[in-house]
C-alpha positions in Angstrom: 259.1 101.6 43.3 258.7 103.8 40.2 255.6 104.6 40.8 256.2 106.1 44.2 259.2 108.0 42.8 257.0 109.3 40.0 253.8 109.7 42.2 255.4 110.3 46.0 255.9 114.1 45.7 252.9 115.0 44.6 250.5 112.6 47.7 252.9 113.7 50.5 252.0 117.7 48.7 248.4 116.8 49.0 248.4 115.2 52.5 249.9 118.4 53.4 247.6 120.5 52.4 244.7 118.3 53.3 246.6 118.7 56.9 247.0 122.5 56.7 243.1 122.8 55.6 242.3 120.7 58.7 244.4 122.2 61.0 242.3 125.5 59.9 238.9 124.1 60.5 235.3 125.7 59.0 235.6 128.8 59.3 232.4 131.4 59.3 232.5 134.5 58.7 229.1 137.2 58.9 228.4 139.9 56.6 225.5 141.4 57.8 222.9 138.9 59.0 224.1 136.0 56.6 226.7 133.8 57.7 229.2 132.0 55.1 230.7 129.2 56.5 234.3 128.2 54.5 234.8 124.5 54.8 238.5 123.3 55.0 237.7 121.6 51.3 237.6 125.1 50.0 241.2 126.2 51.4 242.7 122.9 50.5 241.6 124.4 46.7 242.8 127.8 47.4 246.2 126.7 48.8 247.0 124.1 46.1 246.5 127.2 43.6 248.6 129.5 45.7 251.8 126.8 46.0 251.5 126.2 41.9 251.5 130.3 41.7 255.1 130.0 43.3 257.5 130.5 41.0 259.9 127.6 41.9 260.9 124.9 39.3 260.6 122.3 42.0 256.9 123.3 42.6 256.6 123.2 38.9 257.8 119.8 38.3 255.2 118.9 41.3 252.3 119.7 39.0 254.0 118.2 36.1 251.0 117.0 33.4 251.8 113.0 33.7 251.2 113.7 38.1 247.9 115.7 37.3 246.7 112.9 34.9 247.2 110.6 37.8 245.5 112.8 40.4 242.1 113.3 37.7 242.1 109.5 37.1 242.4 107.9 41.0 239.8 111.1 42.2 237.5 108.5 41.7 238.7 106.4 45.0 237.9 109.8 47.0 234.5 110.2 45.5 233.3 106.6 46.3 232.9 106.2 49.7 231.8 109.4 50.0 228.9 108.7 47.5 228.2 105.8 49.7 228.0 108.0 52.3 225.6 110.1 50.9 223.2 107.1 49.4 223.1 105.9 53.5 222.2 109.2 54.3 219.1 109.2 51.8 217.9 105.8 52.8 216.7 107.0 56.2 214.9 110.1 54.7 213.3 108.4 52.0 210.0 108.6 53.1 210.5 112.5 53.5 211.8 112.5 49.9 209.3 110.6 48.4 206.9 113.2 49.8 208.0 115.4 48.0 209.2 114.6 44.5 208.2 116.2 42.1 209.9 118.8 43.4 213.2 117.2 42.7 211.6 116.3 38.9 211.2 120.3 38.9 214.3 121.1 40.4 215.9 119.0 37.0 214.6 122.0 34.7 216.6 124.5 36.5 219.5 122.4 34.1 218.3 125.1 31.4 218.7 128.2 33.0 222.7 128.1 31.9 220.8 128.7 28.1 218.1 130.7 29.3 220.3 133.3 30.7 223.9 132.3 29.5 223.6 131.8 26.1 222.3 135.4 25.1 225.0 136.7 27.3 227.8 134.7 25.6 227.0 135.8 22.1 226.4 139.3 22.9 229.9 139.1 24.6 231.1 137.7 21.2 231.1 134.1 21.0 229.7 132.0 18.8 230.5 128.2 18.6 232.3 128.1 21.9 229.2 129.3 23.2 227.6 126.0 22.7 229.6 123.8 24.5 230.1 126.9 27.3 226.6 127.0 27.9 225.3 123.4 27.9 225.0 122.8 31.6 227.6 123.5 33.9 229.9 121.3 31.7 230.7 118.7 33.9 231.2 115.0 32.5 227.8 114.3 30.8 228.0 117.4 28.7 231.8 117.3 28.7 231.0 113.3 26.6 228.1 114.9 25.1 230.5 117.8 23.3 233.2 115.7 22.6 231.4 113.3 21.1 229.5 115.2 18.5 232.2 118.0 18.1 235.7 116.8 19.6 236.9 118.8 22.3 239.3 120.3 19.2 236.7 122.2 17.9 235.1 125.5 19.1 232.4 123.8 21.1 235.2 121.5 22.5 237.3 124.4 23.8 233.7 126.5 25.1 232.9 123.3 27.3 235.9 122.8 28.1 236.9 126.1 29.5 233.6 125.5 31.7 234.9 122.4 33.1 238.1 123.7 34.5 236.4 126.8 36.0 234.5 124.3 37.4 236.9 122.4 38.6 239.0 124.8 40.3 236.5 127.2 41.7 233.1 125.4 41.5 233.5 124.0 45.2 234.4 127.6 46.5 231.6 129.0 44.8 229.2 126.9 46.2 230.1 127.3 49.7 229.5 130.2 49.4 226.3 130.6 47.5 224.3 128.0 49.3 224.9 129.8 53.1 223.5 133.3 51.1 220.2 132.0 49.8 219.9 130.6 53.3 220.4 134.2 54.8 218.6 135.9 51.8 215.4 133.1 53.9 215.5 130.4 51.2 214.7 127.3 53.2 217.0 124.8 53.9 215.4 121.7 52.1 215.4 124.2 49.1 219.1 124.7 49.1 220.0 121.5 50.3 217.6 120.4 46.3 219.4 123.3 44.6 223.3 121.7 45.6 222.6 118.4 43.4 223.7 119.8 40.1 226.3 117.0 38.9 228.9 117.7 40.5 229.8 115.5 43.6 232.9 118.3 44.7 230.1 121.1 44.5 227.1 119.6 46.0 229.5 118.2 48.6 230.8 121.9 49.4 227.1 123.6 49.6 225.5 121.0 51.6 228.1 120.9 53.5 228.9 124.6 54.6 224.6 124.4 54.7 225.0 121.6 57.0 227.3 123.6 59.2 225.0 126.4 59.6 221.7 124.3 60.7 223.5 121.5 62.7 220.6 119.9 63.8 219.1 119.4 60.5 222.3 118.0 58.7 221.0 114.6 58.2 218.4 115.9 55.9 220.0 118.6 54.2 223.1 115.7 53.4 220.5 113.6 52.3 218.4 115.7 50.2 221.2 116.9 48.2 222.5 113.7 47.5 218.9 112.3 46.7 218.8 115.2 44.0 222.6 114.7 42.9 221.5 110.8 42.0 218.6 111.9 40.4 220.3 114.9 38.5 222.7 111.9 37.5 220.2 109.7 36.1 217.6 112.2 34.9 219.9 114.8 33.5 221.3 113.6 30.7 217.9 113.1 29.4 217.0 116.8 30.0 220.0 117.6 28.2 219.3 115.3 25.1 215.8 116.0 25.0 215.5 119.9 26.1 218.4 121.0 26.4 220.2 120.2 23.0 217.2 121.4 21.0 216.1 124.3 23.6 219.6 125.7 22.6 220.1 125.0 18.7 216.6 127.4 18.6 217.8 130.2 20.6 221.5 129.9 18.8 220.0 130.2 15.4 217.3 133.0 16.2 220.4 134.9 18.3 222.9 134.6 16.1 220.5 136.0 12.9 219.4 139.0 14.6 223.0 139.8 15.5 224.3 139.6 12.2 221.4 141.7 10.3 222.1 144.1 13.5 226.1 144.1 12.0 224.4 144.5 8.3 222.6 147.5 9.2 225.6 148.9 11.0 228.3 147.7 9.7 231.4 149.9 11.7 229.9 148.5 15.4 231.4 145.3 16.8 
């Protein structure tokens, strides 16, 4: 009985946005020649920001931190069955992925681009430390363990990753439905995308295969079961990619970065 006093509010708040969000449907909108298709997962994230934006001390006390806690830890019982819904969805297509596998082992290294191209961009903007655990992945759980492991989520590198991982949370799904309907107007193809929406997270991939699959109905079988065939192998392989190329692909650029922008503050000392 406690726990339904202390848990109640906030699942009857959820099942009413989860009702609202259904009630609203997909809902696709063109600009130009590409079409963006917004699932209802996307609103249900936009209106559980908007009611906590209220500024009620009820709704407060909804999203209380002991309630949020609970809602991280049981997310789990959501995610299950629909990762078993995804594995029987590759099982049928396996011949089809098979076929074409190394482009999934390929598809891994795109894991780096968040150093490649984030990294300089961090430290230019000004950060040093937190740059490290901001730009190591798209900090979702394996680099989330990986940072607080070797740093503690106290440190600069803990804060940097993070920071990543609640941005993540909270608009990574609405970013991604979003994104994966552009490449497919910009004429990426389908199976492409469909690879390109297994990048660790299960909320994200969900919400670009997804809003993909809305848009090419009659292919939705494969591009649901491409992108969970590459989320499982992001899973498995990826953490090994971040060890092993990663880790050290970053500590080199960090170093060389770094130096060259503190002789730059040497020679001019009075730019910031």
């Amino acid at each position: 009985m406690k726990y339904l006093k202390a848990y109640g509010p906030l699942i009857i708040l959820v099942l009413l946005i989860d009702t609202v969000s259904e009630m609203i449907s997909t809902q696709v909108f063109k600009i130009g020649k590409i079409e963006i298709s917004i699932l209802p997962l996307v609103f249900a994230v936009i209106i559980a920001i908007l009611v906590y934006l209220i500024p009620a001390k009820p709704i407060k006390k909804l999203y209380n931190d002991k309630r949020v806690k609970f809602a991280g830890k049981y997310m789990i019982l959501i995610m299950l069955p629909l990762m078993a819904r995804y594995g029987a969805n590759v099982a049928p297509k396996i011949n089809e992925i098979i076929s074409v596998g190394w482009v999934f082992l390929v598809h891994e290294l795109g894991n780096l681009g968040t150093i490649l191209f984030g990294l300089p961009v961090a430290l230019l903007l000004g950060l040093r430390e937190e740059a490290i655990g901001s730009t190591l992945g798209l900090g979702r759980e394996g680099e989330l363990a990986y940072i607080s492991e070797k740093y503690t989520l106290n440190s600069p590198e803990g804060r940097g990753v993070l920071g990543i991982y609640l941005i993540g949370t909270i608009f990574g799904s609405i970013i991604f439905s979003i994104l994966a309907p552009l490449l497919l107007g910009m004429g990426f193809n389908y199976k492409a995308v469909a690879m390109s929406a297994g990048v660790g997270s299960s909320s994200m991939m969900t919400a670009a295969s997804s809003s993909l699959a809305a848009l090419v109905p009659k292919h939705s079988d494969t591009i649901l079961s491409f992108a969970a065939a590459s989320q499982l192998l992001t899973s498995f392989i990826g953490t090994y990619i971040m060890y092993f190329l990663a880790v050290p692909l970053q500590r080199f650029m960090y170093t060389h970065i770094t130096s060259l922008l503190d002789k730059k503050k040497e020679v001019y000392p009075d730019h910031d």
